[in-house]
C-alpha positions as CSV (number, residue, x, y, z in Angstrom):
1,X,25.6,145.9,96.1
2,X,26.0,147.8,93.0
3,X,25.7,146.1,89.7
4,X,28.5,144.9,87.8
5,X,28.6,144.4,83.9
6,X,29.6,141.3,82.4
7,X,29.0,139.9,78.3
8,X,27.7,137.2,76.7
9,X,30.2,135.2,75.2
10,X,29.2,133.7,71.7
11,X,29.0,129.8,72.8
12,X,25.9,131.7,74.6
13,X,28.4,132.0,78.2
14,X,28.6,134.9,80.9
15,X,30.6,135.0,83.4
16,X,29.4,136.2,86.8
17,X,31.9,138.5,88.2
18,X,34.4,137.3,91.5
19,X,32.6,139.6,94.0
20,X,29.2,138.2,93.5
21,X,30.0,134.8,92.9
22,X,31.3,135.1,96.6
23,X,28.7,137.4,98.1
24,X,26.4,134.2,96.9
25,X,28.8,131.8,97.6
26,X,28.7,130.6,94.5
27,X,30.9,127.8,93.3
28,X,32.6,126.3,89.7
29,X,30.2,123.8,89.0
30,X,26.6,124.5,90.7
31,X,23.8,124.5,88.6
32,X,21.8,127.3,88.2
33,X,18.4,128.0,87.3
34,X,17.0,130.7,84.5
35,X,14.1,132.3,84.3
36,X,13.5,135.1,81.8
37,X,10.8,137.8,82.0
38,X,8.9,139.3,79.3
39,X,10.7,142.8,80.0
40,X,13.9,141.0,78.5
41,X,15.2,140.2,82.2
42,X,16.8,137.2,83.8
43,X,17.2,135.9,87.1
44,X,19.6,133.0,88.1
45,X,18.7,131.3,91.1
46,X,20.7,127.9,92.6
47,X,19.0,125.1,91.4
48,X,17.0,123.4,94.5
49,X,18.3,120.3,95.7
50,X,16.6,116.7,95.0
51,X,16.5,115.5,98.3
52,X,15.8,111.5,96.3
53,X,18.1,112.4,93.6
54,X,21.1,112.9,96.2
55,X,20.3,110.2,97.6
56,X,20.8,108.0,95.0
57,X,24.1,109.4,93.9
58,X,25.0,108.8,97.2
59,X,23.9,105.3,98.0
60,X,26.6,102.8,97.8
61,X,29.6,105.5,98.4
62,X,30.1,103.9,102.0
63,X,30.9,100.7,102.5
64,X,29.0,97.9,104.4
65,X,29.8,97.4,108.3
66,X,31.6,99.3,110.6
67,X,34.0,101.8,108.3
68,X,36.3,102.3,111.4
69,X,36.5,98.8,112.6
70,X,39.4,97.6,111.2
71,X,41.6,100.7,112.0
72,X,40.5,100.1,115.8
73,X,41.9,96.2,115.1
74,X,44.9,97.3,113.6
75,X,45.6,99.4,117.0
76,X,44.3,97.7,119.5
77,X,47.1,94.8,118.1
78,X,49.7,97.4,118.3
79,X,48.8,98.7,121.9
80,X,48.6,94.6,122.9
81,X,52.4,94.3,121.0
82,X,53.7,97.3,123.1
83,X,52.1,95.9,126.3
84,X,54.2,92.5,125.5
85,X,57.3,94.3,125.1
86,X,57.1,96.4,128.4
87,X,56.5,93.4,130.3
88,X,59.4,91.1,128.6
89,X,62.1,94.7,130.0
């Protein structure tokens, strides 16, 4: 892929062009790490993931017990209602 040019903005921001970001499949708000090189490079790289870290932003997001239980009540009453009503035609 050819290069493209972007600037440095002066709150210290650059903005990776469109056609990258997507090559990458890079999206708003993934962090990114920086290394810079004593020849006055930079490479950005996605951040690895924290396996225990994910974990424990996720712990607590579902709820105890069976999260599809009470939908499966709520229609198993209405099959049981429709049944009644056949049989009362």
């Amino acid at each position: 892929m050819k290069a493209a040019a972007t600037h440095l903005s002066n709150k210290g921001q650059i903005v990776i062009p469109k056609q990258i970001r997507d090559r990458l499949d890079w999206r708003a708000g993934m962090r990114l790490e920086v290394e810079a090189f004593d020849d006055g490079t930079a490479v950005l790289r996605p951040e690895p993931y924290d396996l225990d870290s994910l974990m424990d932003q996720l712990a607590g997001c579902l709820s105890e017990g069976d999260p599809i239980a009470e939908p499966e009540a709520e229609h198993r009453a209405e099959v049981e209602e429709d049944e009644r009503r056949r049989r009362r035609r």
